[in-house]
C-alpha positions in Angstrom: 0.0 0.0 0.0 1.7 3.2 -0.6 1.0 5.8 1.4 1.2 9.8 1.0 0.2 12.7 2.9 -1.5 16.1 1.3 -2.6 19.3 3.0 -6.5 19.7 3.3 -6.8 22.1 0.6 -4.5 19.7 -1.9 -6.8 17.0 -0.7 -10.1 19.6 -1.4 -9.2 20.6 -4.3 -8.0 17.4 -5.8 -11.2 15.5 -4.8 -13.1 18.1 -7.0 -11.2 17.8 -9.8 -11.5 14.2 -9.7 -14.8 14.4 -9.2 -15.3 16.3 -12.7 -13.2 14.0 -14.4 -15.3 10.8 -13.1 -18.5 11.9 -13.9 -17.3 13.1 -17.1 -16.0 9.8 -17.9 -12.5 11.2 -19.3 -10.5 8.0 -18.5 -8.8 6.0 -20.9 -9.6 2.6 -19.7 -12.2 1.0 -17.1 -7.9 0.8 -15.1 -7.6 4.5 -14.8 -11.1 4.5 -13.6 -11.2 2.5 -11.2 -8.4 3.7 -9.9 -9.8 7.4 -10.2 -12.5 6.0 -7.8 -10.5 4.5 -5.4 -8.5 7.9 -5.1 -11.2 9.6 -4.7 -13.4 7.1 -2.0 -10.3 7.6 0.0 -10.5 11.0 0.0 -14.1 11.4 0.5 -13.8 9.3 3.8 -11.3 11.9 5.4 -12.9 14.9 4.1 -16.2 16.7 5.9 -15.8 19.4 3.9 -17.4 17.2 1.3 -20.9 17.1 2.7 -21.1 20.4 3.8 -23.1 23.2 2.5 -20.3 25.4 2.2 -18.3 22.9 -0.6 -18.1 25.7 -3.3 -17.2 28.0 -0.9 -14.7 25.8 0.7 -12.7 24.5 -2.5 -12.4 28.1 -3.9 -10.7 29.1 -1.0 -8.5 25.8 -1.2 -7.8 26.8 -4.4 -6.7 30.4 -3.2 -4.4 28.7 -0.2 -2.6 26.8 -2.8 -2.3 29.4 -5.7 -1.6 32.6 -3.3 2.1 31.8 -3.4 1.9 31.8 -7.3 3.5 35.2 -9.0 1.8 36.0 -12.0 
């Protein structure tokens, strides 16, 4: 099992982008899929943020952390 560790907002912001590419169906093979959903299963469990009302809200200022850093 290989193990990794992300901030919150890396973890927020990636399970929304894998969201969008799931239910778009943008995978190559049923492989990358499945392991798309695994991915994101994983990060649904340790994520709150997911169920709450706030989600929009939340990601865009996950998005923010991780980007404020970035010089244009």
């Amino acid at each position: 099992m290989l193990k990794f560790a992300l901030s919150r907002a890396e973890a927020l912001v990636l399970f929304d982008a894998l969201s969008r590419l799931v239910d778009s169906d943008g995978f190559a093979d049923a492989a990358e899929d499945l392991a798309a959903n695994s991915l994101l299963c994983a990060l649904e469990r340790d994520l709150a943020a997911v169920v709450d009302a706030d989600y929009a809200f939340l990601v865009a200022r996950a998005k923010e952390e991780l980007t404020e850093d970035i010089e244009d």
